[in-house]
Structure formats: C-alpha cells, structure tokens
PAPA-944535 format. One line per 10 residues: their letters; for each residue x, y, z of C-alpha. Coordinates in steps of 0.1 Angstrom, whole numbers, plus 5000, padded with zeros to 4 digits. Example, Ala and Ser with C-alpha at 12.3 -4.5 7.8 and 13.67 -1.06 7.14 Angstrom:
<sites>
AS	5123/4955/5078 | 5137/4989/5071
</sites>
This chain:
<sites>
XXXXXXXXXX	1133/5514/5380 | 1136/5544/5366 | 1111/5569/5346 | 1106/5581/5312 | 1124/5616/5325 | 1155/5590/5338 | 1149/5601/5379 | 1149/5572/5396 | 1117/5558/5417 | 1133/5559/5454
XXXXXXXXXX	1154/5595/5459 | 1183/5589/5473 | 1179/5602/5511 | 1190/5632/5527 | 1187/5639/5565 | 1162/5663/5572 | 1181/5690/5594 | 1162/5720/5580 | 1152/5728/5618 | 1193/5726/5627
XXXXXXXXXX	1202/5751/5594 | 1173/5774/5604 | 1188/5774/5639 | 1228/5778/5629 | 1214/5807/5605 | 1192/5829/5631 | 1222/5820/5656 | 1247/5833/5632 | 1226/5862/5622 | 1221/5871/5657
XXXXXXXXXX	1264/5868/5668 | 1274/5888/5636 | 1247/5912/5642 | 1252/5920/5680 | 1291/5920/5668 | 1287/5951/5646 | 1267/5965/5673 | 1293/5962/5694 | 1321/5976/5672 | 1298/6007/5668
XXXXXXXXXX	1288/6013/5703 | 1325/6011/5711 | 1330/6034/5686 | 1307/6060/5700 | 1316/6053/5736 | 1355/6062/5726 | 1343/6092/5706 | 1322/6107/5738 | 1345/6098/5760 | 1371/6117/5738
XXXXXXXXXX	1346/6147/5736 | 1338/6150/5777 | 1380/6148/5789 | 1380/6178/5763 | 1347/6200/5767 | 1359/6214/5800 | 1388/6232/5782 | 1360/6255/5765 | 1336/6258/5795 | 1336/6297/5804
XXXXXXXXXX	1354/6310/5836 | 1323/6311/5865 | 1327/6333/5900 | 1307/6314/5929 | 1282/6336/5956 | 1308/6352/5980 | 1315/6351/6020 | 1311/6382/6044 | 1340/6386/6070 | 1336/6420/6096
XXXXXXXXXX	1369/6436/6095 | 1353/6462/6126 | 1371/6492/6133 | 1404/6492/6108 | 1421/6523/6089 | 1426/6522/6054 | 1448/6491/6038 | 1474/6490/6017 | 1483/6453/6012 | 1461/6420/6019
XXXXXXXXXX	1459/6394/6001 | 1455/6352/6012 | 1475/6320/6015 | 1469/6292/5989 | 1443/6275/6006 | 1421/6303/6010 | 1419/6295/6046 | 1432/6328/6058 | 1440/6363/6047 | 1462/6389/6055
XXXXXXXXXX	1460/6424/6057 | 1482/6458/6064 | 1470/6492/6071 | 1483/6524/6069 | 1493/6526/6097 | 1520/6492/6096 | 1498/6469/6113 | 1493/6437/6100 | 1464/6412/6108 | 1457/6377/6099
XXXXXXXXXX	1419/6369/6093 | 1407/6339/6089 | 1384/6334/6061 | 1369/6299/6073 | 1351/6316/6107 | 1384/6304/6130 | 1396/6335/6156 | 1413/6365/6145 | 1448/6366/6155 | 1458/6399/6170
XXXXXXXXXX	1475/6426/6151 | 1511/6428/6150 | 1532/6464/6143 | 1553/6463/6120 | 1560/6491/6110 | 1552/6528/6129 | 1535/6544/6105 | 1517/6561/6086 | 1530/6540/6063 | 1528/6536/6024
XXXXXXXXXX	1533/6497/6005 | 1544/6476/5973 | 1537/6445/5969 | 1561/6420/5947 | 1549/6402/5918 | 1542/6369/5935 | 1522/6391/5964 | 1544/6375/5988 | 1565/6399/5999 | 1557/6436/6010
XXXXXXXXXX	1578/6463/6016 | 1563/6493/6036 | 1578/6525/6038 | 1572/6554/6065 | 1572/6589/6065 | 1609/6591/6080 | 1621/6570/6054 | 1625/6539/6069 | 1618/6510/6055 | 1607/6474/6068
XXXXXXXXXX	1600/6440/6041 | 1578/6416/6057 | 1564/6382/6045 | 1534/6363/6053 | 1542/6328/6063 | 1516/6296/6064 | 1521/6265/6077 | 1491/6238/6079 | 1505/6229/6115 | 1513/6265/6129
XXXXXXXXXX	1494/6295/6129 | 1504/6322/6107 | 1532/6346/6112 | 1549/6378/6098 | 1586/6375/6086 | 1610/6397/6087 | 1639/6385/6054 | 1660/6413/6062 | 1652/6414/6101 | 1633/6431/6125
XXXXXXXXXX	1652/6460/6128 | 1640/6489/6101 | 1660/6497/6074 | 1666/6537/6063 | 1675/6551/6029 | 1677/6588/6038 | 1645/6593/6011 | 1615/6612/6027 | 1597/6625/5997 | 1585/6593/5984
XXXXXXXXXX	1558/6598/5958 | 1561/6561/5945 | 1580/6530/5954 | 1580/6492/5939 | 1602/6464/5950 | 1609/6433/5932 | 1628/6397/5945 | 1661/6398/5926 | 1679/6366/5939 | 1668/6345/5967
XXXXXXXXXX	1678/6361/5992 | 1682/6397/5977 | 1656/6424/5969 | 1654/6453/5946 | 1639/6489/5955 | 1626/6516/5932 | 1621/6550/5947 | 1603/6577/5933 | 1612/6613/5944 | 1602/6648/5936
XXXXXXXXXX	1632/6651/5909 | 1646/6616/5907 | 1645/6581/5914 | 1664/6562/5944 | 1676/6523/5935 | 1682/6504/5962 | 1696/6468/5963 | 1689/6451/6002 | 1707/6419/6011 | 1705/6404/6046
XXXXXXXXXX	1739/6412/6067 | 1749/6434/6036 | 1750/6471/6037 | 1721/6485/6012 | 1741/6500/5976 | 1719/6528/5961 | 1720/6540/5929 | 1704/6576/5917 | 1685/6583/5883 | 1676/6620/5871
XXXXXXXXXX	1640/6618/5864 | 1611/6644/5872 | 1572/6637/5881 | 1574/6603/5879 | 1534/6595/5881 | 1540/6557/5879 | 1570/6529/5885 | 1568/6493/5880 | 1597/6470/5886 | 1599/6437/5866
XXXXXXXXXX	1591/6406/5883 | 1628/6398/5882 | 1642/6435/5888 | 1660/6434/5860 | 1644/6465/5844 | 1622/6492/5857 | 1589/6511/5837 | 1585/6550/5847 | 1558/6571/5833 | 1561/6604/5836
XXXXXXXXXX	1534/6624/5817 | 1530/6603/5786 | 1569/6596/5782 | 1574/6560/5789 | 1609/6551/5798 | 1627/6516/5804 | 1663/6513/5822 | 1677/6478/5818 | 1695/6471/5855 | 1724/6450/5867
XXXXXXXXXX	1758/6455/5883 | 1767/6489/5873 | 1744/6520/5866 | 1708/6520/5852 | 1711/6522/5809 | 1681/6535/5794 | 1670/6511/5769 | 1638/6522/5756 | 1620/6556/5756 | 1583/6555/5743
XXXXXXXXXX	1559/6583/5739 | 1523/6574/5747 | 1493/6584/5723 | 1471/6591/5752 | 1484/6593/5792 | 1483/6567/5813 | 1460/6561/5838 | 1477/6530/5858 | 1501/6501/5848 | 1504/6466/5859
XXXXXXXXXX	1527/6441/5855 | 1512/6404/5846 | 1534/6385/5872 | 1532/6354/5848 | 1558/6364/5827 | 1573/6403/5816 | 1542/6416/5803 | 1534/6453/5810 | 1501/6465/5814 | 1488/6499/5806
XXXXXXXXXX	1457/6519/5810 | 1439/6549/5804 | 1404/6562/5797 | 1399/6539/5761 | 1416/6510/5765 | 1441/6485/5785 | 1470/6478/5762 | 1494/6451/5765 | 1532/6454/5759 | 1563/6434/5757
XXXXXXXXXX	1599/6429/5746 | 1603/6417/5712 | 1639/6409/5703 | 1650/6431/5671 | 1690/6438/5658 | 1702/6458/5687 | 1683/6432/5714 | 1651/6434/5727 | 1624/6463/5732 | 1591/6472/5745
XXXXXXXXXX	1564/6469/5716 | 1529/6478/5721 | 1513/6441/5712 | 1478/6441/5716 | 1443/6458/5734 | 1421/6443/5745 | 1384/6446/5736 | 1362/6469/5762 | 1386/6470/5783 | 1397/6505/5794
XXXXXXXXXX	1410/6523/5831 | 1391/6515/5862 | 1401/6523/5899 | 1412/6491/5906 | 1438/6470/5880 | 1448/6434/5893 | 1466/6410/5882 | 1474/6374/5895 | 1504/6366/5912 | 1512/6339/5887
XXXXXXXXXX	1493/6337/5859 | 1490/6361/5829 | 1449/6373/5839 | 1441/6406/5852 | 1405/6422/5860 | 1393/6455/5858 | 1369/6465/5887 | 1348/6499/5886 | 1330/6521/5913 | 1300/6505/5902
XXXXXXXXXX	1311/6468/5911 | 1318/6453/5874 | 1344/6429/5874 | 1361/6419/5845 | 1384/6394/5839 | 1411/6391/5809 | 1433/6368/5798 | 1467/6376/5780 | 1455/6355/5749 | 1424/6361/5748
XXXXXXXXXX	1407/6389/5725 | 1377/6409/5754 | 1368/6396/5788 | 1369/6358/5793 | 1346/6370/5823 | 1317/6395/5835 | 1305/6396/5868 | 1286/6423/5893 | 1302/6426/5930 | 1287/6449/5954
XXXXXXXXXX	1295/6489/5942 | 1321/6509/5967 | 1355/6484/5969 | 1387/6498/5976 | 1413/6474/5972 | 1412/6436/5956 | 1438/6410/5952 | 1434/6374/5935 | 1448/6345/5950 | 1478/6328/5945
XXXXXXXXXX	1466/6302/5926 | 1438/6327/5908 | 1407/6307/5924 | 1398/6334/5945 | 1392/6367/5950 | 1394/6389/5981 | 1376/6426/5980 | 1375/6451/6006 | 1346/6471/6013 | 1331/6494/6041
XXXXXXXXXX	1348/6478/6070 | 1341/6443/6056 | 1357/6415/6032 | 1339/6396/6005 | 1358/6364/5993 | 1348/6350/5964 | 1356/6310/5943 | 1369/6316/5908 | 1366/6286/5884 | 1390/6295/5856
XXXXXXXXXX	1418/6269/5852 | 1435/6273/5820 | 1425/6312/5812 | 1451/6309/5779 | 1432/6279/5765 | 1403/6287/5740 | 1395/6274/5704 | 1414/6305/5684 | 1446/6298/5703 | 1447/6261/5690
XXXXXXXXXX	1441/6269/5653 | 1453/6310/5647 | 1489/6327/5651 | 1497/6340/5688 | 1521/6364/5698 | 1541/6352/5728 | 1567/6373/5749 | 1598/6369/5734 | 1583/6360/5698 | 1590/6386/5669
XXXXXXXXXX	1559/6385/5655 | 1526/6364/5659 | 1532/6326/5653 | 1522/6289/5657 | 1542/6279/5682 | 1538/6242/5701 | 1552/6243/5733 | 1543/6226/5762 | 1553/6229/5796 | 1553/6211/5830
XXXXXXXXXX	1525/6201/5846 | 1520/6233/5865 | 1493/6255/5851 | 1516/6287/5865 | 1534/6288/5830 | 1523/6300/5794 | 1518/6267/5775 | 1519/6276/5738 | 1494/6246/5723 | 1488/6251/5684
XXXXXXXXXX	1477/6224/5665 | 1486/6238/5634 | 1519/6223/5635 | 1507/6189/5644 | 1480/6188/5619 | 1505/6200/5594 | 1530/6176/5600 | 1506/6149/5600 | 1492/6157/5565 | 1529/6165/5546
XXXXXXXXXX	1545/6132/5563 | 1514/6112/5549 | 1511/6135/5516 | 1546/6124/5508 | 1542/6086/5521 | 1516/6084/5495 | 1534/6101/5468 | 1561/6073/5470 | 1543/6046/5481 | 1512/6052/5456
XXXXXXXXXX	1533/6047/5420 | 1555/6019/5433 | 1524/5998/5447 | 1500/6005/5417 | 1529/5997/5391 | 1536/5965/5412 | 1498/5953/5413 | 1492/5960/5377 | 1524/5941/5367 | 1517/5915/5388
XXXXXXXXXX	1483/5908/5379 | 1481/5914/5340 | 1515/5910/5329 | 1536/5885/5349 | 1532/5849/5343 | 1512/5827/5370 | 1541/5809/5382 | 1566/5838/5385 | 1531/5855/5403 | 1530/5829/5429
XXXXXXXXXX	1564/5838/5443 | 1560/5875/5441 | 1528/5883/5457 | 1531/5865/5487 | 1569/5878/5492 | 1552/5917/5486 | 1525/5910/5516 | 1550/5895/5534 | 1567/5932/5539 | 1535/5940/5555
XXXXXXXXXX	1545/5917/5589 | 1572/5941/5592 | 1565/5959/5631 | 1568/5997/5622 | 1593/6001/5651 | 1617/5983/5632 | 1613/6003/5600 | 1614/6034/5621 | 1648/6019/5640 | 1662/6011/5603
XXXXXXXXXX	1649/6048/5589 | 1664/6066/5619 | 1696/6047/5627 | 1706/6035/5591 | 1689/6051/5564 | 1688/6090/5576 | 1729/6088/5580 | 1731/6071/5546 | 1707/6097/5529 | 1727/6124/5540
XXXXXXXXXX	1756/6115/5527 | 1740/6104/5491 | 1713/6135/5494 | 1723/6142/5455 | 1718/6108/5443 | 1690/6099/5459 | 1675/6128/5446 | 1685/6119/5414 | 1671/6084/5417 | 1634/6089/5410
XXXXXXXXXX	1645/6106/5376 | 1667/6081/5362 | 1647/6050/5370 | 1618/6067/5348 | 1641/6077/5326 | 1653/6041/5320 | 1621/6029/5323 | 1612/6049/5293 | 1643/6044/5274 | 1640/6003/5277
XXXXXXXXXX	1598/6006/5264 | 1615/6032/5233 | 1639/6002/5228 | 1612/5972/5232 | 1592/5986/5207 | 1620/5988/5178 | 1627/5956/5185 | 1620/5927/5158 | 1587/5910/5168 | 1602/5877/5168
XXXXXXXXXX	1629/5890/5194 | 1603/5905/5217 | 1585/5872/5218 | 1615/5851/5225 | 1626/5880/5253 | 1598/5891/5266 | 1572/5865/5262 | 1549/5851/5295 | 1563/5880/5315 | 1596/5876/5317
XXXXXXXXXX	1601/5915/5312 | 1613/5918/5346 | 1642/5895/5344 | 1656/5921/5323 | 1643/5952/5338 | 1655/5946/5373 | 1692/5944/5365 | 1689/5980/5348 | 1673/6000/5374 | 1700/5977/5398
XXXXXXXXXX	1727/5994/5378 | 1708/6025/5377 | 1702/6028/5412 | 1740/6021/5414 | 1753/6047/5395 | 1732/6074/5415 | 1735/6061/5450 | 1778/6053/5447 | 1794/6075/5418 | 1772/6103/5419
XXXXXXXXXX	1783/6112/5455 | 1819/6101/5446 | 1817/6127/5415 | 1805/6155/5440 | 1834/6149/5465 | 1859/6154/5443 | 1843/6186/5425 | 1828/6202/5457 | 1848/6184/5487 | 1813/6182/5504
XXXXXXXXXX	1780/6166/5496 | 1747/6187/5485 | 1736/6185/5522 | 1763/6202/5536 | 1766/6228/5511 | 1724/6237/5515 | 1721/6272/5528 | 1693/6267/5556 | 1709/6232/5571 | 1700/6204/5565
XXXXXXXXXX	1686/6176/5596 | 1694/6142/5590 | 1657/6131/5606 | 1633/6147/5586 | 1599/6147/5559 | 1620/6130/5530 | 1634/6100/5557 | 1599/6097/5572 | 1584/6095/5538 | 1602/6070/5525
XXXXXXXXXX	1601/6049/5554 | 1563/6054/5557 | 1558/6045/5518 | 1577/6016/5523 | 1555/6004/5551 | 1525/6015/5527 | 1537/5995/5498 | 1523/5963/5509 | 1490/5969/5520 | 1482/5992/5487
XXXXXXXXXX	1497/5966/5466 | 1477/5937/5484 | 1440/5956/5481 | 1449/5967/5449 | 1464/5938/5427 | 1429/5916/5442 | 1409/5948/5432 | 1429/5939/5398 | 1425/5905/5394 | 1394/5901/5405
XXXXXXXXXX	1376/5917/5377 | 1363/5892/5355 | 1383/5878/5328 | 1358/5878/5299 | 1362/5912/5301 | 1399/5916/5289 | 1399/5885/5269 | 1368/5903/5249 | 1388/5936/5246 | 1418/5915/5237
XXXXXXXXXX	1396/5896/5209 | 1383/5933/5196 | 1418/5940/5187 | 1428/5959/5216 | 1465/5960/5236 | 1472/5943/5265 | 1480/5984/5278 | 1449/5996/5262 | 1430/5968/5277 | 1442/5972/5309
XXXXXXXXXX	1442/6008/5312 | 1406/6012/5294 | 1386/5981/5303 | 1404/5966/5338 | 1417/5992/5358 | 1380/6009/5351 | 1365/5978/5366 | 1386/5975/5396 | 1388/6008/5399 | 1364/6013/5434
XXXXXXXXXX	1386/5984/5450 | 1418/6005/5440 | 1405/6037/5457 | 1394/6020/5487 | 1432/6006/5488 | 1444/6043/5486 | 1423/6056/5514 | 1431/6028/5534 | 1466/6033/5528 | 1459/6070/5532
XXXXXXXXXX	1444/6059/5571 | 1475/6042/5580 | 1499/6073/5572 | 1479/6096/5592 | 1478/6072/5623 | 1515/6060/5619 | 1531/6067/5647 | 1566/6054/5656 | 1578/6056/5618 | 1574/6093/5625
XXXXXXXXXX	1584/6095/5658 | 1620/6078/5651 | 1626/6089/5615 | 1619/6128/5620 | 1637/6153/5643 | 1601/6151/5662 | 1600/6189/5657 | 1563/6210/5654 | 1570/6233/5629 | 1542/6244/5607
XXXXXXXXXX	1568/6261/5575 | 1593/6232/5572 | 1602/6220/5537 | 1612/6185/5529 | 1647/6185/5548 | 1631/6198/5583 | 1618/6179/5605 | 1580/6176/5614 | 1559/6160/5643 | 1524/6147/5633
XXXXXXXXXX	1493/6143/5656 | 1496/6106/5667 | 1537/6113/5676 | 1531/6141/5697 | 1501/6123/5718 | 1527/6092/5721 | 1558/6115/5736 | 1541/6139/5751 | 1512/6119/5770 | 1535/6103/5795
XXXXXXXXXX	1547/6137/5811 | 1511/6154/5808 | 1496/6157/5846 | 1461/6140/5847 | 1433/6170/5845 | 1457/6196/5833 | 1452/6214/5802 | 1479/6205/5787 | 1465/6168/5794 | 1430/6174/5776
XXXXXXXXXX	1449/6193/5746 | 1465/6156/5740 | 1432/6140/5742 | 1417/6173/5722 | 1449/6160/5696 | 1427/6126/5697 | 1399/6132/5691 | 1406/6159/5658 | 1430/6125/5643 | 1399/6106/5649
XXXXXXXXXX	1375/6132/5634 | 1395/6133/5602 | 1400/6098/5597 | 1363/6092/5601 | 1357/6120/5577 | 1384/6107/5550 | 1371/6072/5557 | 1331/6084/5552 | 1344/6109/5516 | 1362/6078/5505
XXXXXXXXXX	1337/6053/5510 | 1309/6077/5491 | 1336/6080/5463 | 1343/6039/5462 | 1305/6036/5459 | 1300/6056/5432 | 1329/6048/5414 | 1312/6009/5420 | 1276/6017/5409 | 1292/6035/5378
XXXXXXXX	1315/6010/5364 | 1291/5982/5375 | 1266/5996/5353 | 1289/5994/5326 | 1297/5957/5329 | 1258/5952/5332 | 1256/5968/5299 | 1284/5951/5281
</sites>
C-alpha cells in the first residue's frame, strides 16, 4: 500500500551496521593518521641524523689538562719530540745524549751518546730523523725507532761511525730526506753555504754556494730547494744533480724574525714582529715561484714557531705561555690556549694530537682535539688558494682516507653542477611535456588520446641506468659527430612548427575541416618535423664535411667532451618528460568542462579558451608538476653520473662536463673512510641536497596554493 507522497508502507530493509562503519572509520582514521606520523618522524630522524655525522666538522679545536714528567738534572735540548701513540718521548741535549721517557709513568731508559758534543741539531720535516752536528765538524743522523713489542732504540741510517765535512763554523744547518735511503745537508758558514748529499756506503758529494750572514736556512721537505735569509733578502736555489740555480730572489718589507716550513706540503712560513705570513710556489710562464699568499690574523713572531710534522698547522707560543694554533686555510687562530709561562722548546706530535713542552727541568704533555684543522664553513662555500694553484679557486678534490693530506672540499662546484644539469633538464623537458599535455588533452580526439597517454607514462618505467647507459654509450658519440645539427634542431622544428600554423590558417575553411578535423593535426605534423629532424641530424653534418673536413666539435677552440651538460640534459629531460606530462595533462583535463564549453559558446577560440580560461584553471596542478619535476633533476643521480665527464668544475659551459651533488655522494661514498672528514663532507653533501629540495618543495607548495585559492575564486565567481 502505498501513501499519498507514493513511499511505500514497509521500507525496504537495510542491515543496521552503523556500529561496524563507525568502527572501519576511527580504525582507518587512526592507520592513516599514525602513517603520516610516521613518514614525518622518519623524516626528522634522517634530517638529525644527517645534522649530528656533520656537526663535529665545525666543533672548535679543544687542548685537554696536561701531565707532569721530572726530566731531573738534564742540559739544555735540542731535539724531542714522541712516537705516535704518545706512549713515549724522546729527547737530545746539547751535549748528544739522547733519552727515551716514557710519558705513561713506565721506567726511564738510560741515556745513550750519540754524539760527543757539545752538539747543535735539525730536525727533518716529518721529526723523524735528526742530524746533530759537533763542534769538530762531525756529523752523526740518528732516528728514533718504536716498536709496540720492543723497547725503543736510536738508529744510526748512515751508521755508527760519525761522519765529517771539514765545516767548523757552522752558524746554521737543516737536513731534509731526499730518497729513501739518501739525505740532504744544508750548511751555513760565515761566507757561504756547504751542501752535502749522505748515502749509506757512498762517499758524501758537497757542493759550495757564495752567500754571507746567512741568519736563517730551511730545506724543503723533499730537498729539492733550499730558503736563506740573509738580512731581509730572501733567496731560493732550486737543487738536483748539478749545481744549486737560484730561482727566486725576494726582498722582505720587514726582516724576519724565524721561518718554518709546514711539513704537510711546500709551504714556507715566515715571521717577524707584525705578522706570520705564508708563502708558496705558484706556477707562472717561466715555472713556478715563491709568492707571498696570505697572513694570518694576530698572528705575529714569538720565541717558539712549530709546525706539525704532517699536517699544514703551526702554533705560535710566547714567554708568557699563549699558545696559538693556526691552520693553513683558516683566516686567525683556530685555537687559544694559556700553558704555564717559561718553555723552551715544543714539538706536536706526529699525528698533531699532542703536544710536548719543556720547561724548568720538567715536561708537560698535553691531548689536542683538532682532526680536520682545514675543514671549516668558508672553505666549503668561498675561493681557496692551494699550493700549486695560480690564484684562489673552487677546487673539489678529495683524497685518501688519511687526514695527513690537504683535501680540497668546495661545494660550490657540486651545487653548481647540480642546478645547471637540472636548469637545462627543465629547459627541454618543460616545452616538450606542456606542449604534449595541452595537445593531448584539448586538442586530440578521445580515441587517438587513449593510445597516446598511456604510451607517454609508459616512458616513465624506464630505470634511469638505462637512459644514463643509452646517453653515455650511444647518444654522447652520436652528438658529437652531429654537434651542428643538433644544434640546429630546436630552431627548425619551431620554425616548421610556425610555418605549418602560417599555412593552416590560409587554408580554405572547408579544407581545414576535412584535414584537420577531431585532432588529426598530428597525422600531418609528425611527418614534417620527421623530415625536419632528418635534414638537420644527416645532411647538415654531411654539408659540414665536405666544406670543413671536420665537424663543429672538432673545430671548437676550448675542446669539446663528449660527456657533458648538453648529453646530461637531454637525457635528464627525457626522463622528465613523462612525469611532467602525466601531472600536467590530469591538471588539464581535470578542470571542469562547463568551463571551456561556456568560453567556447561566448565566441571564444579553442587557443584563446585554452590559454585564457583552462590553463588558468589548472594552473596550480601544472606548477606542482614542474616542481616535482624540478625535485627529480636535482636528486637524479646515475643519468648524471654516466652521461657527464663526472667532473666538479664550477665555470663550465654547456660542452664541459659537470658533477652534481647526488653523483658525487654515490662515487665518492664507497672510498670515504668512516669518521673521516672527508666522510662527513659527503654526508654534509646530503644533508644541503636535502635542505634545498625541502626548501623548493615548501616555495612551491606556497606558490601552488595561492595560485589554487586564486583561480578557485574565479571559478566560484563565474
């Protein structure tokens, strides 16, 4: 029976499982919920665990409370120093006796002569070997020796038996490990200097240089060349074979006080009352020369100069007991610390994480926490002049895993690299994909639609190994040898593309119709730019080889490298093209149709429609497609690694090769030592690609919201 409104009597019935939908809701609220939570703790847990592997690289240097050790009775020293352990020292007085101490309360060993003195020393770079030279002109190099099953024990590399040179008036002396198994001696007499080359079993060969009141003499770590200041005349002989040449011959503003060498690589050191200066060879027409490079900030002459054995850090130490410690790269003191006044000698450690002083009969040994001195924020992101480097650059250039050498680690070039490889991945990928989604979603017909778009996303599948193979193996080879056409390409498919829409519109109506009608444009556009693409790519190479006899990339003054920006590029737009085109044909299609067909029904083109009323509307979705794209270039990572030369240079142009952030952390991560610095700069590499795509993400998504609100608005309105 039913009533006067027609509902029936009797409902039909419906099982009551409001309880079970309440349920399925508050558990699905609950999973989805404690999902996202999830995702962003991860997030944050990545992001600090990122930030604590690098905050140690930027922790200051720290000095730790040091140990007493009684010397008792002992004359003056002229050598000590300690094995690598810091479990004992050695020590050599003026009178050639040498001790070993142990710095870890074990017995004193007995002191061994080794010399008859009184005696006078030099030390070598690495503060390993130390040649001690007496009054009567002989000479004697011992070595310190450590063994973690034998005591320690003086060596003797050229024997036990004294060595003499016939030079008695000795006012300065420096030796320097030439070969392995041959040392190099520098002299310094009233009116000259003595060079002296000593091989075991080999007679000593002396060479004599004319040089008065030489105040100080340095040898290079090497003994290649030797420093001499006399007055405030610097003067560098170059050494080898044959006799001394002069090389360079400097005159000082002020005199020098001291000089130093920084062991760690061919730095030279010198300073007087204002300021500690640092000088090096930079290489110029007629070869290399000593260059004044840099000062350092309050740092100026104290009694005591040191420098590591290894590394390029030296500290000044005053009467007073104020150490401070510098680092080649690094502006003023990295380091400030007060010892007890009245030292008179110091000397780091091998591995510069300790200090040993000497002080009114006693020693004071001290833990130095500094391990990666050259490291600090300005040296990752400003210009650094390196030894050997004309002029100030960034330079990436790792090492091994051994701290000991001068890892040059500038992001600059990464970051650089990054951004042009992605700059130019969008630049092709961003017309092709847009044109494609706007084609395909206004213009082409449905069924032609259905075949298309899938096919387009199906590109996306593609594993970017493979496109980085093809771009590496196939297409870098192929580009080099068409360089002219396929730089001519872009140019004549818009130029064609512009001709054919000329010609469309002279066309009779009727013709158009019967043509073009239900999007069937492309069945005649596609064999053009075929033939177009044909022309360029085959007889514009073949017209260059037989005007020039060589292609455009052979005849470019500055070379040209078959892996480079243009290769990675194009492969990286290609692998862009699909996701753009996806995100932004929906973006496209989903805006409602009333829309157009109202614009249509106003009088308005299909063009002016879709360039004034659609594109507007979708026009948040089609930005979020960009920046997503945008994302994916800046992460990409074996596109870039195979289709470049995988070089980090910051001032390449488009036929150079590049190496963004994500490549380098991929080659470079399997060879970086766990805890080393150069280990935490990959990590450091991380976490600034992670910083910026968060940022670029967070910009974009602000843009796509406004861009949302605004145009939603509009629809609202109309």
């Amino acid at each position: 029976m039913e009533t006067r409104s027609g509902m029936t009597e009797h409902p039909i019935a419906v099982p009551d499982n409001a309880r079970r939908r309440q349920l399925t809701d508050w558990l699905t609220r609950r999973v989805v919920t404690a999902s996202g939570v999830a995702i962003l703790l991860v997030m944050m847990l990545l992001f600090f665990w990122l930030i604590w592997v690098v905050v140690p690289l930027f922790i200051a240097p720290s000095m730790q409370q040091g140990t007493v050790i009684a010397l008792g009775p002992s004359q003056p020293v002229v050598a000590m120093g300690s094995d690598k352990a810091q479990q004992w020292g050695w020590r050599i007085d003026n009178q050639g006796r040498g001790r070993f101490i142990s710095l870890t309360g074990k017995p004193e060993q007995a002191p061994a002569a080794l010399l008859a003195g009184p005696v006078v020393a030099s030390r070598s770079s690495d503060n390993q070997s130390v040649l001690l030279l007496a009054e009567n002109g002989s000479l004697q190099l011992v070595q310190p020796l450590f063994a973690r099953d034998r005591p320690p024990a003086w060596h003797f590399p050229l024997g036990g038996v004294p060595l003499s040179v016939g030079e008695t008036r000795v006012h300065q002396l420096s030796v320097a490990q030439s070969a392995a198994d041959s040392w190099r001696v520098a002299l310094a007499g009233d009116d000259h200097i003595t060079l002296v080359q000593l091989q075991q079993g080999q007679p000593a060969q002396s060479t004599r240089i004319n040089l008065r009141n030489v105040s100080q003499m340095l040898l290079s770590p090497d003994g290649n060349l030797l420093f001499a200041l006399s007055g405030v005349q610097l003067r560098v002989w170059r050494l080898g074979q044959g006799a001394p040449q002069l090389r360079d011959a400097l005159t000082l503003a002020r005199p020098a006080n001291s000089m130093a060498i920084l062991s760690g690589g061919s730095s030279l050191l010198i300073a007087d009352e204002s300021a500690v200066t640092q000088w090096f060879d930079v290489a110029g027409p007629a070869g290399p020369h000593l260059r004044q490079i840099r000062s350092f900030d309050g740092a100026r002459w104290q009694p005591l100069l040191i420098a590591e054995p290894h590394r390029r850090v030296f500290a000044t130490l005053s009467p007073q007991g104020e150490l401070e410690l510098y680092a080649s790269k690094q502006p003023g003191a990295v380091l400030t610390h007060m010892l007890p006044a009245g030292a008179t000698f110091a000397q780091f450690s091998p591995e510069g994480d300790g200090l040993l002083l000497e002080r009114e009969g006693s020693w004071l040994h001290y833990r130095l926490d500094n391990p990666w001195p050259d490291l600090s924020w300005n040296s990752l992101w400003q210009k650094v002049w390196y030894e050997n480097y004309p002029a100030p650059d960034y330079v990436w250039q790792s090492t091994s895993a051994n701290d000991y050498y001068q890892g040059k680690f500038s992001l600059v070039p990464m970051v650089a690299g990054t951004l042009k490889a992605a700059g130019l991945a969008m630049l092709f990928a961003t017309p092709l994909a847009l044109a494609a989604a706007m084609y395909t979603a206004w213009f082409m017909s449905p069924a032609l639609r259905r075949w298309v778009k899938p096919t387009i996303e199906m590109m996306g599948a593609l594993p970017s190994v493979v496109i980085g193979l093809i771009a590496g193996l196939w297409l870098a080879p192929e580009v080099a040898s068409r360089l002219s056409g396929v730089l001519l390409l872009p140019l004549m498919l818009a130029l064609v593309l512009l001709l054919c829409g000329w010609t469309v519109q002279r066309l009779p109506a009727r013709w158009r119709r019967g043509l073009l009608g239900e999007g069937r444009e492309v069945i005649i556009l596609l064999p053009l730019l075929l033939l177009t693409a044909l022309f360029c790519l085959w007889a514009v190479p073949l017209a260059e080889q037989a005007l020039w006899g060589q292609g455009l990339a052979d005849r470019l003054s500055g070379g040209y490298q078959q892996r480079n920006l243009l290769i990675a590029g194009v492969a990286m737009g290609f692998a862009l093209v699909p996701l753009i085109f996806t995100l932004a044909e929906d973006a496209i299609f989903s805006v409602p149709v009333s829309l157009g067909q109202g614009s249509l029904a106003l009088g308005a083109t299909q063009w002016q429609t879709l360039t004034r009323v659609v594109l507007p509307g979708a026009s948040s979705g089609i930005f979020a497609a960009l920046m997503i794209g945008f994302g994916r270039a800046l992460g990409e990572t074996m596109i870039v690694l195979m289709a470049t030369g995988n070089t980090p240079i910051t001032d390449g142009g488009l036929f150079d090769g590049l190496r963004s952030l994500a490549a380098n952390v991929a080659v470079e991560m399997p060879e970086a030592a766990a805890g080393s610095g150069h280990y935490r700069i990959l990590f450091l590499s991380a976490l600034v690609l992670l910083i910026f795509t968060l940022v670029v993400n967070t910009l974009a998504e602000m843009v796509r919201q406004r861009l949302r609100q605004r145009y939603g608005q509009q629809e609202v309105q109309g």
